[in-house]
C-alpha positions, 0 to 999 in steps of 0.5 A, spaced: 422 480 549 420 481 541 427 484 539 430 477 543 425 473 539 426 477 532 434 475 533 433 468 535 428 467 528 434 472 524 439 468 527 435 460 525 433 462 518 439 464 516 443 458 519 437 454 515 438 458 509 445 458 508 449 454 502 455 451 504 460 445 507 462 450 515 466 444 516 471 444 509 471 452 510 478 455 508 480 462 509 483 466 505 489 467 511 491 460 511 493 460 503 495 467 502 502 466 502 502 461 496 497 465 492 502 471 493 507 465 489 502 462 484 500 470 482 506 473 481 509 465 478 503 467 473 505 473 470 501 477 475 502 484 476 507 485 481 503 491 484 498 488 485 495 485 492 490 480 494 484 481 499 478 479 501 471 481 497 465 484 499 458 482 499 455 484 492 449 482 489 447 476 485 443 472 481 440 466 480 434 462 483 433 461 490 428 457 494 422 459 498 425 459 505 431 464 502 425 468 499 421 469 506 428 470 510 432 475 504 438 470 504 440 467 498 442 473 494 450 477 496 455 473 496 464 475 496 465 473 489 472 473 487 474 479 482 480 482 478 481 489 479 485 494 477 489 493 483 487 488 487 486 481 485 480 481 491 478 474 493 472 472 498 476 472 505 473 464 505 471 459 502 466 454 504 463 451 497 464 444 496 463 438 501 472 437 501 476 442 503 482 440 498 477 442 492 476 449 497 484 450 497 484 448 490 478 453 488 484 458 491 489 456 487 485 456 481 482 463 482 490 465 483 492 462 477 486 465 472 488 473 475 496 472 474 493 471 466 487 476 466 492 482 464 493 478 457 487 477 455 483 482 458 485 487 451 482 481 447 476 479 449 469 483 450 463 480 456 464 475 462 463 470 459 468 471 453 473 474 459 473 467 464 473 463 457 480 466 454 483 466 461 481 459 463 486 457 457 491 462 458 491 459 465 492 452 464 497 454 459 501 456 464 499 452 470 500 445 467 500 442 473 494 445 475 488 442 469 486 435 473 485 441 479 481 444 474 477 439 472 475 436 478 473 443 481 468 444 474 465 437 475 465 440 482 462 446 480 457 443 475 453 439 481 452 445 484 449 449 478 441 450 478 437 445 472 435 448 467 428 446 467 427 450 473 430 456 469 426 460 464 427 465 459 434 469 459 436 466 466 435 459 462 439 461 457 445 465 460 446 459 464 445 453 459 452 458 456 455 457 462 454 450 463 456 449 457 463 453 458 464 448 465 464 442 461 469 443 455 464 445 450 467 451 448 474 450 449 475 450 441 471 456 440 476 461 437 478 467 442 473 473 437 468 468 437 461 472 438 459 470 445 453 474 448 454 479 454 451 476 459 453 479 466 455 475 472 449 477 476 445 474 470 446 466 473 447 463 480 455 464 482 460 460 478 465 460 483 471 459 478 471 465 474 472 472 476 468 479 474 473 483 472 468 488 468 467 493 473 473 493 477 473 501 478 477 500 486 482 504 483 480 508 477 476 513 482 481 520 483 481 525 488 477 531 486 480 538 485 482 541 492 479 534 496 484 533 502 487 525 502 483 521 507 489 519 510 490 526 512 483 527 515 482 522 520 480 525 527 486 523 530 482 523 537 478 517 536 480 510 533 477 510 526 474 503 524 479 499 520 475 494 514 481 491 510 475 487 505 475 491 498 470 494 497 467 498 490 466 505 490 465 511 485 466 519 485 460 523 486 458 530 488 454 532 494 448 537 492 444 536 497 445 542 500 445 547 495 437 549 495 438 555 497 430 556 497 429 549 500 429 550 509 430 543 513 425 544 518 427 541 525 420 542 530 424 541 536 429 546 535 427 553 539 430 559 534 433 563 541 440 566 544 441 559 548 438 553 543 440 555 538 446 550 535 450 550 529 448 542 526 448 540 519 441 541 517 441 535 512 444 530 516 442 526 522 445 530 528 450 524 531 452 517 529 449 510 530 456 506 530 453 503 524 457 506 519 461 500 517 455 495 517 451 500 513 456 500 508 458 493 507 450 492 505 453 496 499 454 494 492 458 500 490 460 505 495 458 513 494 464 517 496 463 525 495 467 531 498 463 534 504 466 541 504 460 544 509 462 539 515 464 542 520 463 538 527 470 538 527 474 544 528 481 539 525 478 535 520 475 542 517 483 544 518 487 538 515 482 539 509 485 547 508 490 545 504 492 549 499 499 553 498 499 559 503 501 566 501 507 567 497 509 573 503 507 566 509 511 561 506 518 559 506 520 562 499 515 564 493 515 558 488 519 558 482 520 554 476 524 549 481 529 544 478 526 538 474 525 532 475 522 526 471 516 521 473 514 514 471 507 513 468 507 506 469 499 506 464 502 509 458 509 506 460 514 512 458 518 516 464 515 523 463 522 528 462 521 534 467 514 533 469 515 536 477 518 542 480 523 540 486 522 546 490 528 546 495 528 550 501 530 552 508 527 554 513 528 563 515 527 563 522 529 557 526 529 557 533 536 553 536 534 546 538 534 544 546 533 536 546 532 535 553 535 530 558 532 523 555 534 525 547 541 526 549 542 520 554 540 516 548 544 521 543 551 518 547 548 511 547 547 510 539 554 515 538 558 509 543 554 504 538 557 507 531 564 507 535 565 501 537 563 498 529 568 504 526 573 500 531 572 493 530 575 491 524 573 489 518 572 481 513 576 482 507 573 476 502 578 471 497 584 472 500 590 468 498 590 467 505 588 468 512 584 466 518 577 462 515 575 460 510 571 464 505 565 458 502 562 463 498 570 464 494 570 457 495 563 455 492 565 459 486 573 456 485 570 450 486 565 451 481 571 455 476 574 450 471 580 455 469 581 456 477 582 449 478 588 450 475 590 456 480 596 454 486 594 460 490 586 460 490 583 465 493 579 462 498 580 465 504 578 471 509 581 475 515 580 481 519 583 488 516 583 494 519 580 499 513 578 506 512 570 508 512 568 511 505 562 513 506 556 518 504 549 517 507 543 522 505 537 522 510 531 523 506 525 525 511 518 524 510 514 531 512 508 530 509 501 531 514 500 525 515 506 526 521 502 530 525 499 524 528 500 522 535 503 516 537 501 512 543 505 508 548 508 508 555 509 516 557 506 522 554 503 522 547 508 524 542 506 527 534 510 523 529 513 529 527 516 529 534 519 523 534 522 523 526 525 530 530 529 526 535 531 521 531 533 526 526 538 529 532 541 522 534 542 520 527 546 527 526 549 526 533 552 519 532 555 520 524 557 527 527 561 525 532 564 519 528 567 523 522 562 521 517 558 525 511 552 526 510 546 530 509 539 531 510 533 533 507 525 533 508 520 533 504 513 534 502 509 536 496 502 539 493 503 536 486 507 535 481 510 543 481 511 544 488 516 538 490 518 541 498 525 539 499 527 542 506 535 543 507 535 541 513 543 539 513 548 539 507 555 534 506 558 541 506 555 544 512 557 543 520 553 539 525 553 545 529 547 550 532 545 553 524 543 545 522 541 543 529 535 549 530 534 547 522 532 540 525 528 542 530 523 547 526 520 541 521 514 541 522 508 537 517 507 539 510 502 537 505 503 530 501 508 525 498 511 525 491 516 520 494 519 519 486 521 526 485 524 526 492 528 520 491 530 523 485 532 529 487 535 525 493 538 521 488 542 526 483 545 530 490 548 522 493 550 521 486 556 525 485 559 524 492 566 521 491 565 516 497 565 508 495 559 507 499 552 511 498 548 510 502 541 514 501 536 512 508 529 513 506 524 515 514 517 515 512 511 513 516 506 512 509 505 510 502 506 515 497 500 519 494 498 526 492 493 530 489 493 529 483 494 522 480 499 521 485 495 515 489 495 507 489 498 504 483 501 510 480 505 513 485 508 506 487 510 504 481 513 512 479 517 510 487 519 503 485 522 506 479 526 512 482 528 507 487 531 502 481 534 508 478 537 510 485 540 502 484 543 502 478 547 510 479 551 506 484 547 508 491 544 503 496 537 506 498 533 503 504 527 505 507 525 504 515 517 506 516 513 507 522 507 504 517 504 498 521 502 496 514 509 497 511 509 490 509 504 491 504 508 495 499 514 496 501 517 490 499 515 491 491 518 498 493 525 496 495 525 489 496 525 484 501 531 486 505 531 493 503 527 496 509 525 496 515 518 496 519 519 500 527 513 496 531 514 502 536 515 509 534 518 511 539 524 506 538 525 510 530 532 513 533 535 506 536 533 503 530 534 507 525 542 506 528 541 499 527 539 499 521 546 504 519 551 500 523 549 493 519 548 497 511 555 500 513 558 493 516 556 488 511 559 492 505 566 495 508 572 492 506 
C-alpha cells in the first residue's frame, strides 16, 4: 500500500510540475523528413544524422513545488554534435503547435550553419549568436518564423527581479541576444562564456560546446561493442543520443583490498566464481539508470567472465603465424581517406589476400539446391529476352527521354531523321561482376525466422553458392572475395573465386569454409575490389557489395571516418567506370547506406534468409536496365 501511494503522489506532483502545452506537443517523427531536407539545403554535413536528445541537467530558477517533487531541473535540450544534430524526440514548448514545428525547423537550419561558424566564435553565447545570423542569411524565408518564435521565447524567460548575481547577469545577455540587441556586435566581440546551464533553456540555441558522441576512441585491444553482444538474449535497443566519455576501470586492481561477502561459505560445494566488486546479477534497470545520466562513463572490463562468449568475442588479436591462413606480409597497399584533415592518405593499409589451405568440399543440401535451379531459371530467361535499344531513327515505340532531348536541341530540329525512337534487340551480355562479401565477426550472429536458426555466416554461404550456381550456369564472369580486417596493416581479402578460376569443386569448397573474421575496413576492401574489377575489358562492371553492418575497426576506424573513407572509395569505384551496389541485412541499413552509395545504390533485405533470392533480383535489374 505505501509503494501504491508513493507512485500515485510521483506520479501527481509531477503532472503539477511539468511546463508545457501536451496538446500542441510535436515529435520528432512526424517533421524528420523535411529537417533531413532543410539541414543538408543548409549546407549541413552530409554524414551527419538526426536524433533525439537525452535528459541532462539545467539551469535556471524553479518554484517551490518543482523544489519539493525534484522536477524542473533535466530536459532533452537540442545540441550539435560531431556527428549528430541531436534534437529533443518532442516538443511541447509553446501553446501553438505551428510555433513547435517551427522551433524544429529553426533549430535545423541553425545546425546546417553551426559547422561555419564553429572555428570563428568562442562560448555559447557567441556560438548561438553567429550561427543565428548565419541561419538567416541562408533561410530568408524562415526570419519572420524566427522572430515570432524570439518573442515566443522571451514570454517564457523568468524576470530578472527574481534572479540575483551570476544567474541575473547571464540571463540579462541572453534576453538581450532574444530581442535583437546584439545583432551588430561584430563576430570577435568579447562576450562572456557563460554556459548553458548558467540560465533556464533557451529553446532556439544549440549546445555544441561539449559534444564528445563521437570523439570517444576504442582503447588499444577493446573489442567493437557490436561484436560483443550476447547473442542469446535481446539487448535493449535506446535510439536517444547520449553522452559519454572513455575511462579506466581500476576498481579491481587493489590487490591488498578483499571484498567481503558474509554469506559466501569459503567450501568445495558454495564456493562461486562471481565478481567481487559488483553486484551478483542485474535488476533490469540498466537502461533507466543510464538515462538519469549526464555523461555515460564507458570502460573496458576485461575480468568479466559471466559469459563464456562475450569473454571469447573480446579475444581478438591476430592467432599465431603457424594457425593462421598465411604469415602476414607487406601486403598490397592501399590508400585511405582522412576526412578531418581532408587528404587521401597513399599506402595507408595492407591488403592481405589470402586463400584458405584446407577446405572441405561443399555439400549443399536438398532446399539450396531447389533454389540454386530457381534463380538459375530466373537469370535464364532475362539472358533471352531481348533488350531496349534507345534513340533509334526507327522503331516500335517511341523513346520520350530522345524526344525530350530532340525537342529541347535547336540543332536537332533541323534533323529529317531524328532519332527518337526505341526497339527490342537481340544483344550480346559484356559483363563482369565481382561479389564482395563481408566476413566480419559480426556475422557469427544467428537470425531467426521460420525453421531452425541460422548464423549470418551461414546464409552469406548459401547466397554465395546460388549466385555462383546462376552466373555459372549463364556464361558470366565473375569473382568473388571475402573480406575481413584487424587495422589498418591487416586488410583480410579471402580468394574465394577468381575471373579465371572455374565454378568447380576447388571454389565451391573455398565458399563453404568461410567463416566470421574480425572488423570492417570497408574502403580498402572496395579499393582493392576496385583495381581487381578495374582492368576487366567487359563493357559492364558491376561490383556487389554483401554486408550485414556499417564499417568499423580498431583504430579509428569507427563512425564518421569510416563512412566517409567507404564513401570515397565508392565514388572512386564510380568514377573508374564500375557500377558498386550494396545489399545488406542491417535493419538499419537506411541510416547510412544512402550517404554511401546513393538512394538507388543498395538494397536492404527485411528477412535474411531471402539474401539468395534478392540478391539475384537485385543483379537480374542492375544487368537489364544497362544492356543495349
Amino acid at each position: 500500500m505505501e509503494e501504491w501511494i508513493g507512485q500515485q503522489w510521483h506520479r501527481i506532483v509531477t503532472q503539477w510540475t511539468t511546463h508545457g502545452y501536451p496538446d500542441a506537443q510535436v515529435t520528432l517523427e512526424e517533421v524528420r523528413r523535411p529537417l533531413g531536407m532543410l539541414f543538408r539545403c543548409g549546407d549541413g554535413p552530409s554524414a551527419m544524422r538526426i536524433a533525439p536528445a537525452a535528459d541532462r541537467a539545467i539551469g535556471g530558477p524553479r518554484d517551490w513545488l518543482q523544489r519539493l517533487a525534484g522536477a524542473g531541473n533535466r530536459a532533452a535540450l537540442p545540441e550539435f554534435q560531431t556527428d549528430v544534430l541531436a534534437l529533443p524526440a518532442a516538443l511541447a514548448v509553446f501553446s501553438d503547435r505551428a510555433l513547435n514545428r517551427d522551433l524544429y525547423l529553426w533549430l535545423a537550419a541553425m545546425g546546417s550553419r553551426w559547422p561555419a561558424v564553429h572555428p570563428h566564435a568562442q562560448g555559447w553565447l557567441a556560438h548561438n549568436l553567429a550561427a543565428t545570423r548565419a541561419a538567416r542569411a541562408a533561410f530568408p524565408g524562415l526570419v519572420a518564423a524566427h522572430q515570432r518564435l524570439c518573442q515566443a521565447q522571451l514570454a517564457l524567460r523568468p524576470p530578472l527581479a527574481r534572479l540575483r548575481g551570476t544567474a541575473a547577469d547571464a540571463e540579462g545577455w541572453v534576453q538581450r541576444a532574444l530581442r535583437g540587441e546584439l545583432d551588430d556586435l561584430p563576430p570577435d566581440a568579447d562576450l562572456p562564456p557563460w554556459p548553458p546551464t548558467s540560465v533556464a533553456p533557451v529553446w532556439l540555441w544549440l549546445d555544441g560546446g561539449q559534444a564528445t558522441g563521437s570523439s570517444i576512441q576504442r582503447a588499444p585491444g577493446t573489442a567493437d561493442t557490436d561484436n560483443n553482444v550476447d547473442t542469446a538474449t535481446s539487448p535493449q535497443d535506446d535510439a536517444t543520443r547520449h553522452r559519454a566519455e572513455r575511462v579506466c576501470d581500476d576498481r579491481n586492481n587493489a590487490p591488498l583490498m578483499f571484498f567481503f561477502r558474509a554469506e559466501s561459505i569459503l567450501s568445495w560445494g558454495e564456493f562461486t566464481k562471481v565478481q567481487r566488486a559488483d553486484d551478483d546479477s542485474d535488476d533490469g534497470q540498466a537502461l533507466d539508470a543510464a538515462r538519469d545520466m549526464d555523461v555515460l562513463a564507458i570502460a573496458q572490463d576485461p575480468g568479466n567472465a559471466r559469459r563464456l562468449a562475450s569473454r571469447v568475442r573480446f579475444d581478438l588479436d591476430l592467432p599465431s603465424a603457424s594457425a593462421d591462413d598465411i604469415a602476414l606480409g607487406p601486403g598490397q597497399k592501399q590508400p585511405e581517406w582522412d576526412w578531418k584533415a581532408g587528404v587521401l592518405r597513399p599506402a595507408h593499409c595492407a591488403v592481405q589476400r589470402m586463400v584458405a589451405r584446407e577446405a572441405p568440399p561443399f555439400a549443399p543440401d536438398a532446399r539450396l539446391r531447389i533454389t540454386a535451379r530457381q534463380v538459375r531459371r530466373r537469370l535464364e530467361m532475362l539472358r533471352a529476352a531481348p533488350a531496349r535499344a534507345h534513340s533509334q531513327p526507327d522503331g516500335d515505340e517511341l523513346d520520350i527521354d530522345a524526344w525530350v532531348r530532340h525537342a529541347t536541341d535547336g540543332a536537332a530540329l533541323r534533323s529529317e531523321s531524328p532519332a527518337v525512337w526505341q526497339r527490342r534487340v537481340r544483344s550480346e551480355r559484356s559483363l563482369a561482376t565481382l561479389l564482395l562479401a563481408d566476413l566480419s565477426l559480426s556475422t557469427d550472429a544467428h537470425v531467426g525466422g521460420a525453421g531452425r536458426p541460422m548464423r549470418v555466416i551461414d546464409v552469406i554461404r548459401d547466397a554465395l553458392y546460388v549466385f555462383g550456381e546462376a552466373l555459372a550456369a549463364g556464361g558470366d564472369t565473375f569473382e568473388m572475395l571475402g573480406f575481413s580486417s584487424v587495422r589498418r596493416q591487416n586488410v583480410r581479402i579471402q580468394h574465394l573465386k577468381g575471373f579465371d578460376d572455374a565454378w568447380k569443386a576447388p571454389a565451391q569448397a573455398r565458399v563453404a569454409a568461410i567463416k566470421p573474421g574480425y572488423y570492417t575496413r570497408m574502403g580498402a576492401a572496395i579499393r582493392h575490389a576496385t583495381d581487381c574489377l578495374a582492368v576487366r575489358p567487359e563493357r559492364q562492371r558491376l561490383l556487389l557489395l554483401l554486408t550485414d553492418g556499417k564499417p568499423n575497426d580498431l583504430d579509428i576506424y569507427e563512425g564518421r571516418y569510416g563512412l566517409e573513407d567507404t564513401r570515397h572509395a565508392v565514388q572512386e569505384a564510380r568514377a573508374r567506370g564500375l557500377t558498386p551496389f550494396a545489399v545488406t541485412i542491417d535493419d538499419k541499413g537506411h541510416d547510412y547506406l544512402p550517404y554511401l552509395f546513393g538512394q538507388q545504390g543498395y538494397a536492404l533485405v527485411r528477412r535474411p534468409r531471402d539474401l539468395a533470392q534478392r540478391l539475384a533480383a537485385v543483379y537480374s535489374q542492375l544487368t537489364s536496365s544497362q544492356r543495349v
